[in-house]
C-alpha positions, -999 to +999 in steps of 0.1 A: -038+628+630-039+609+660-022+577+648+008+597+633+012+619+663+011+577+680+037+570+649+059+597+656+064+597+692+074+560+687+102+568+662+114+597+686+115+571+714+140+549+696+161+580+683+164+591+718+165+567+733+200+551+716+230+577+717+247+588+687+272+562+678+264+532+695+263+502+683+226+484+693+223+449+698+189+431+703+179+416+730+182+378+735+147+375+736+141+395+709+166+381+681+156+366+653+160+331+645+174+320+606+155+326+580+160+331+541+144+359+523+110+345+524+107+341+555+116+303+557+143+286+580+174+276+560+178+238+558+220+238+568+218+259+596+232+288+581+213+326+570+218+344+542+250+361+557+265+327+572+256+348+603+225+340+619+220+340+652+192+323+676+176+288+679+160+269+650+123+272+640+111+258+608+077+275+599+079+246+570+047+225+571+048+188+564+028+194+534+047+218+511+058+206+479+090+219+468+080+217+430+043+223+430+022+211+398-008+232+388-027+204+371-058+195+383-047+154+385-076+137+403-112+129+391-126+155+424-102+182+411-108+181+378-147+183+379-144+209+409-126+232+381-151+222+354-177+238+376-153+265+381-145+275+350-181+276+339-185+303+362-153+322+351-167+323+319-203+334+326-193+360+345-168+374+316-199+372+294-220+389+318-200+417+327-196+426+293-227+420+278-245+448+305-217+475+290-228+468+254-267+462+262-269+493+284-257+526+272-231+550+288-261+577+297-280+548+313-255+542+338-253+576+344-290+582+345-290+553+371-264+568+390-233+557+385-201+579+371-177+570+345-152+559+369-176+535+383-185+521+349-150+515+345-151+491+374-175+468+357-150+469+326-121+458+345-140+430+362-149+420+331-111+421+325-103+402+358-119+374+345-103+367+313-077+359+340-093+340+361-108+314+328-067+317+316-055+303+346-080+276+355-085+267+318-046+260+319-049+239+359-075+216+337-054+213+308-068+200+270-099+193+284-113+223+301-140+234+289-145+261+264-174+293+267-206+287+258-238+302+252-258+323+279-295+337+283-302+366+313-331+377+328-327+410+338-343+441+318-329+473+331-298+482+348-310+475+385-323+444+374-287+436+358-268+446+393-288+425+413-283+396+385-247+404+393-244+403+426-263+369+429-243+353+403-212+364+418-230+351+455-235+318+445-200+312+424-180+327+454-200+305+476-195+271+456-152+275+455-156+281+493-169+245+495-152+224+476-118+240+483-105+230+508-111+193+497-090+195+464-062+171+467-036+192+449-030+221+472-015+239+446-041+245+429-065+254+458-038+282+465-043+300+427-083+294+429-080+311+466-063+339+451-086+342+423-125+340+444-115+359+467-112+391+436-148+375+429-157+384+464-145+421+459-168+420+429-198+409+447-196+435+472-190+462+448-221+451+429-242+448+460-233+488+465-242+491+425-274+479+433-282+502+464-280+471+489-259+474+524-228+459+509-219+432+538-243+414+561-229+384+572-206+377+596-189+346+573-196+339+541-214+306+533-199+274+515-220+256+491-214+222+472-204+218+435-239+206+431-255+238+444-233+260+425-243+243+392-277+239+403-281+280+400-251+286+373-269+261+342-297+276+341-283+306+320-265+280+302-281+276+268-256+251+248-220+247+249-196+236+221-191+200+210-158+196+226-168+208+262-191+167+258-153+148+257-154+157+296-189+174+309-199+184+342-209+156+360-223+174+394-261+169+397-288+196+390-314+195+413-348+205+406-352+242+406-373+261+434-386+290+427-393+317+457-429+333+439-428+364+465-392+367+468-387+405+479-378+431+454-343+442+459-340+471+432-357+502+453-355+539+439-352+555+471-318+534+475-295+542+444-258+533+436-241+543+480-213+529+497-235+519+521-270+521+532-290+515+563-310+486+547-295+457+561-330+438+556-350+432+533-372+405+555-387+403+586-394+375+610-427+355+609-431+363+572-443+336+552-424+325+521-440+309+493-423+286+473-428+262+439-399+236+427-398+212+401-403+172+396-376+154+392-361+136+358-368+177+342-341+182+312-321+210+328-285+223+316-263+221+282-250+184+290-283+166+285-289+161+319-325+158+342-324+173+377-323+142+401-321+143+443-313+114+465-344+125+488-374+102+493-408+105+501-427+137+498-406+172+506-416+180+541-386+212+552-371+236+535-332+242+547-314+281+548-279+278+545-268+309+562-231+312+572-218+284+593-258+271+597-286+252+578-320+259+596-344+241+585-383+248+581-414+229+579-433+231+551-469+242+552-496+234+530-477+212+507 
């Protein structure tokens, strides 16, 4: 009430304050320079009208292309998009596979009401969009669905799978982006994570979690991301091998007392007051593989570039990486 009483007085002010009848005119400071219906500063001088009035600006940036091509051209783009479009497709899978594996009255025994069951549906919709439009940036050779395995056995355990799949694919378009040469195409697959980050939030609420608890979201490499997305990979068609991903897996680590998200006390909310789930000085145990492992659908063995025996453990945390020692290696 107290904004549109704010709102209202303002409109007053200019009714009042112009009589009846009178013709207004800006300003000099406050007219407008020429611009076109979008916004942008017409090329000849002129506005829309031929009557523009003001200096020049051009808002145009040196790097605009007038005729934009959404084709993933280079080698970095293309295999940026591969990465991507194996996550599209997961996700389409995984959203609805929980609606078929989990009944209506499940939901709603966990919590949740139709409406909200609804939301996973569309999701699941959302990204038949998103695999449309990067399968047609990559062209003939994007790749197609393949087969997936989930380990999750209830519903909880299905939001929390959710929400961390969603995590890490938001995560890995937020680092590579801004390094794709065709800026066209950075411009639809900005348009199309950020949904994905709706989704994760929305799943993080599913899942009784406080939905938000970082001041900026963290960027990841296109290694990371298929690091964490290949292992639910099983096997992909014969056709996805004409132009596979080529990003590295690296050997998995496996937190063994990773806390237990899914809590009974904190159901499906908006939000909660449980914004941690950790506390500081605990002590996190940790396993992780040897390299040359057969990992993922493309017959690759998880590889890193690191030498000699593993000594820190790095946390990638919004704009930081903190880095641990390792105890009792």
């Amino acid at each position: 009430m107290k904004h549109n009483l704010v709102i209202f007085a303002a409109l007053a002010l200019q009714t009042f304050a112009v009589p009846w009848g009178t013709n207004y005119r800006a300003a000099k400071w406050a007219k407008r320079d020429k611009f076109d219906a979008f916004g942008w500063t017409l090329r000849n001088g002129t506005s829309n009208n031929g009557q523009g009035n003001g200096p020049m600006y051009s808002p145009i940036p040196s790097t605009l292309e007038q005729n934009p091509s959404y084709q993933a051209v280079t080698d970095f783009d293309f295999n940026s998009l591969q990465v991507g479009i194996h996550q599209e497709y997961l996700e389409l899978d995984l959203f609805n596979y929980g609606l078929v594996r989990f009944s209506e009255k499940a939901f709603l025994d966990y919590g949740l009401t139709r409406d909200e069951i609804h939301l996973i549906r569309f999701f699941a919709q959302q990204e038949i969009g998103h695999a449309e439009v990067v399968s047609h940036m990559l062209g003939p050779n994007a790749a197609k669905p393949c087969k997936y395995a989930y380990n999750f056995n209830n519903i909880g355990e299905y939001f929390d799978f959710c929400q961390r799949v969603t995590r890490y694919g938001e995560s890995g378009v937020y680092g590579f982006l801004p390094l794709l040469e065709n800026r066209a195409v950075a411009q639809i697959l900005l348009q199309s994570i950020t949904t994905e980050a709706r989704q994760q939030f929305a799943f993080r609420q599913f899942s009784g979690l406080f939905p938000v608890v970082e001041w900026f979201e963290t960027g990841a490499t296109q290694a990371m991301q298929w690091t964490l997305l290949s292992q639910h990979i099983v096997s992909c068609p014969p056709s996805n091998f004409e132009r596979p991903v080529i990003f590295p897996i690296f050997p998995r680590l496996n937190i063994t007392n990773n806390p237990n998200p899914i809590d009974p006390k904190h159901g499906p909310a908006i939000a909660t007051n449980r914004t941690a789930l950790t506390s500081p000085g605990r002590r996190v145990r940790m396993r992780w593989q040897e390299k040359g492992v057969p990992a993922g659908p493309y017959n690759q063995v998880t590889s890193s570039n690191a030498t000699g025996a593993p000594a820190y453990a790095a946390w990638l945390s919004q704009y930081n990486v903190t880095y641990t020692p390792l105890e009792n290696v």
